[in-house]
KEMI-673299 format. One line per field, with one value per residue (C-alpha): x, y, z; residue number from 0; residue in three letters. Coordinates in steps of 0.001 Angstrom, whole numbers. Each point is the difference from the previous one (the first is absolute). Layout:
BEGIN
u = [X  ...] .
v = [Y  ...] .
w = [Z  ...] .
seq = [NUM  ...] .
type = [Ala  ...] .
This chain:
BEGIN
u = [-21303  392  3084  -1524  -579  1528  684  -818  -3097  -1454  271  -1444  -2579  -625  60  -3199  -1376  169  -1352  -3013  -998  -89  -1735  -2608  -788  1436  -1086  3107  2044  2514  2526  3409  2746  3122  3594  1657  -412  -121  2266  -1938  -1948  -612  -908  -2906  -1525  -3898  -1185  -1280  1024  -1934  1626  -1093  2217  1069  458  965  2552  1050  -588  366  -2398  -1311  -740  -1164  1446  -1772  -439  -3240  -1382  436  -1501  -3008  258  151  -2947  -2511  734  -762  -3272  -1071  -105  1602  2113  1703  1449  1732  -2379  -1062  -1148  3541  1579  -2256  302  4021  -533  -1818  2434  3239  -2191  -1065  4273  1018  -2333  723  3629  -549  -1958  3517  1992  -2789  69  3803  -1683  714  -2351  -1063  -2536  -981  -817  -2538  1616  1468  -222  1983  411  1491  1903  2837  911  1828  -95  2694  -841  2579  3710  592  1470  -3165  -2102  -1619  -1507  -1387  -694  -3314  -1405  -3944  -1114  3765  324  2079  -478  1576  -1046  2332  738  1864  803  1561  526  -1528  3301] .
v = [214251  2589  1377  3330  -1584  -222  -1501  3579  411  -3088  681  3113  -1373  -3126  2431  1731  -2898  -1915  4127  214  -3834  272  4170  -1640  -3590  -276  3921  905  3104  32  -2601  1095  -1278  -454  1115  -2239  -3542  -2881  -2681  -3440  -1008  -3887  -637  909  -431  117  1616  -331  -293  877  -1321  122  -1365  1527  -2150  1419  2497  72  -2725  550  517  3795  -774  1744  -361  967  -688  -1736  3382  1732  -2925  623  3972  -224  -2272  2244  2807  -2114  -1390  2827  -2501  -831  -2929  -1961  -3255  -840  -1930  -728  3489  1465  -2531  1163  3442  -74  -1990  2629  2820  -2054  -1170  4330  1018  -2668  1054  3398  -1123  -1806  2622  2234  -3603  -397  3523  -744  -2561  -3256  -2838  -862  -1999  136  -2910  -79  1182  -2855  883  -1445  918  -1299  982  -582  -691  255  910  -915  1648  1344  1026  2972  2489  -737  1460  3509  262  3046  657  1959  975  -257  728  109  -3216  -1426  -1901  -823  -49  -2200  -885  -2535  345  -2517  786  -2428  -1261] .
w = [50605  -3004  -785  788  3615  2852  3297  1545  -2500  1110  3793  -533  -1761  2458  2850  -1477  -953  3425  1500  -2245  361  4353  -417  -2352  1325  3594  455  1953  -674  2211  -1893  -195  -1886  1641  -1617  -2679  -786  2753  -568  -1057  2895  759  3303  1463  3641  1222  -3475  -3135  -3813  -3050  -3052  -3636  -2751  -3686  -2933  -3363  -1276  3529  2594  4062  2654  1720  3524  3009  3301  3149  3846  1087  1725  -3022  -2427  2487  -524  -3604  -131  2731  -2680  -3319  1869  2199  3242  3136  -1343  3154  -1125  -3295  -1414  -3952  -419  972  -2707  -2463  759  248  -3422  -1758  1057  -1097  -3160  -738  778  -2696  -2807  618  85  -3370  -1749  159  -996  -2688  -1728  -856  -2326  2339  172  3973  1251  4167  1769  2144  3737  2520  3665  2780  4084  3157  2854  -1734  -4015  -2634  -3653  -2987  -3466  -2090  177  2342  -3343  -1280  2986  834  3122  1715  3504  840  3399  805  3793  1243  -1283  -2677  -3392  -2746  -4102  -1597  -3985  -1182  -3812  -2379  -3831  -2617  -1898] .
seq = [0  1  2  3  4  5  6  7  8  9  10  11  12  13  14  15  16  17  18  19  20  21  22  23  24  25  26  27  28  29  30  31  32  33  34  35  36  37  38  39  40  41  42  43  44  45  46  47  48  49  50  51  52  53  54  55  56  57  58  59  60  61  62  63  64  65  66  67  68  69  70  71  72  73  74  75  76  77  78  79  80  81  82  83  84  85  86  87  88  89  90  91  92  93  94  95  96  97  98  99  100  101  102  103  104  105  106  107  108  109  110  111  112  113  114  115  116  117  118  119  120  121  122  123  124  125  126  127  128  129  130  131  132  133  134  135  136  137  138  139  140  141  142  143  144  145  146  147  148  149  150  151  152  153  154  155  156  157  158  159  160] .
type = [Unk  Unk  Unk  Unk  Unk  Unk  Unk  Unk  Unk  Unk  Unk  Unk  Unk  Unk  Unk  Unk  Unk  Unk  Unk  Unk  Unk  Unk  Unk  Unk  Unk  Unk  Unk  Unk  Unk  Unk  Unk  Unk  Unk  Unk  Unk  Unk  Unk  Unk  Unk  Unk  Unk  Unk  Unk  Unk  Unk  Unk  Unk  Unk  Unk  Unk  Unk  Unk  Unk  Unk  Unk  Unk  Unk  Unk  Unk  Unk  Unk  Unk  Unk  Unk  Unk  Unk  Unk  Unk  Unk  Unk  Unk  Unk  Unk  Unk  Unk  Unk  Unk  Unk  Unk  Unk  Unk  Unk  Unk  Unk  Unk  Unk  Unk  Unk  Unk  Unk  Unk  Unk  Unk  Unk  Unk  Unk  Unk  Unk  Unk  Unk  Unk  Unk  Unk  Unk  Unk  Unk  Unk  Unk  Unk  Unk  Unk  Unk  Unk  Unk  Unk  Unk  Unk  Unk  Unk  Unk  Unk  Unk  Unk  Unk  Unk  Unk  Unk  Unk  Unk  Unk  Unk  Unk  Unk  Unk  Unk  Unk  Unk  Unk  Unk  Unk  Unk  Unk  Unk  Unk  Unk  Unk  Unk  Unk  Unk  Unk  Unk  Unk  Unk  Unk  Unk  Unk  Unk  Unk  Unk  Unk  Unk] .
C-alpha cells in the first residue's frame, strides 16, 4: 500500500473491482455490497472457497467465500447453462473469478510500485470447513449479496519486511 493509500481507498477500490468482475463475466447486476467490513471469517458450512495466493512486496491470500447455490449461480452465468451439481466446471469457474478479483486487486497494489506475483487459484468445499491464513489486523473482508444470498471477498495482506 502507498502512502497516498488507504484502508478506505482500497475497499473502495476492491468493491469495484469484485462489481465489474461478476457484471462482466458472471453477467449479474444485481450485486450489492453490504455496509462496512466483515470481521475475518473462518468457518464455513456446505460452500465453496476460491483462493489465490500473493507473493512479493506483499504476501497473503484474496479469497472468495460463497454458499454452494450460489457457486452454482455464479457458474450458470459465466457458462450460459443450467449448472446443477458442483462439479469441476464450478471449481474452475469459482477459480477464475477469485483468480480476475486478485489481479485486479494487485494491479492497484502494483501501481504503488510493489512487486506481486498470483498463484494460480486453490479451491476447496464441504459441508463444513475451515480456513487459517493470516492474522485477523491483517484482514479485509467484505460482505456482498447476489440472489438474496450472501458471500464474502476476503484479503489477507502481509508486508514484505
Amino acid at each position: 500500500m502507498t502512502c497516498e493509500q488507504t484502508i478506505g481507498d482500497l475497499v473502495g477500490q476492491l468493491v469495484n473491482d469484485i462489481r465489474d468482475v461478476f457484471s462482466s463475466m458472471v453477467g449479474m447486476m444485481e450485486l450489492s455490497p453490504l455496509p462496512g467490513q466483515a470481521g475475518p471469517v473462518t468457518q464455513f458450512e456446505d460452500g465453496l472457497s476460491a483462493m489465490v495466493g500473493l507473493a512479493g512486496s506483499y504476501n497473503g491470500v484474496v479469497a472468495l467465500h460463497t454458499p454452494r447455490k450460489l457457486a452454482l449461480a455464479f457458474t450458470a452465468g459465466m457458462l450460459g447453462m443450467e449448472v446443477t451439481e458442483l462439479d469441476a466446471d464450478v471449481r474452475d469457474a469459482m477459480g477464475e473469478i477469485a483468480n480476475m478479483i486478485a489481479g485486479a486487486f494487485k494491479t492497484h497494489l502494483s501501481s504503488g510500485g510493489f512487486d506481486i506475483r498470483l498463484s494460480v487459484p486453490s479451491v476447496v468445499s464441504g459441508t463444513e470447513y475451515s480456513i487459517a491464513a493470516g492474522k485477523p489486523e491483517d484482514t479485509l473482508t467484505l460482505g456482498f449479496t447476489a440472489n438474496q444470498e450472501r458471500f464474502l471477498v476476503s484479503a489477507v495482506l502481509e508486508k514484505e519486511a
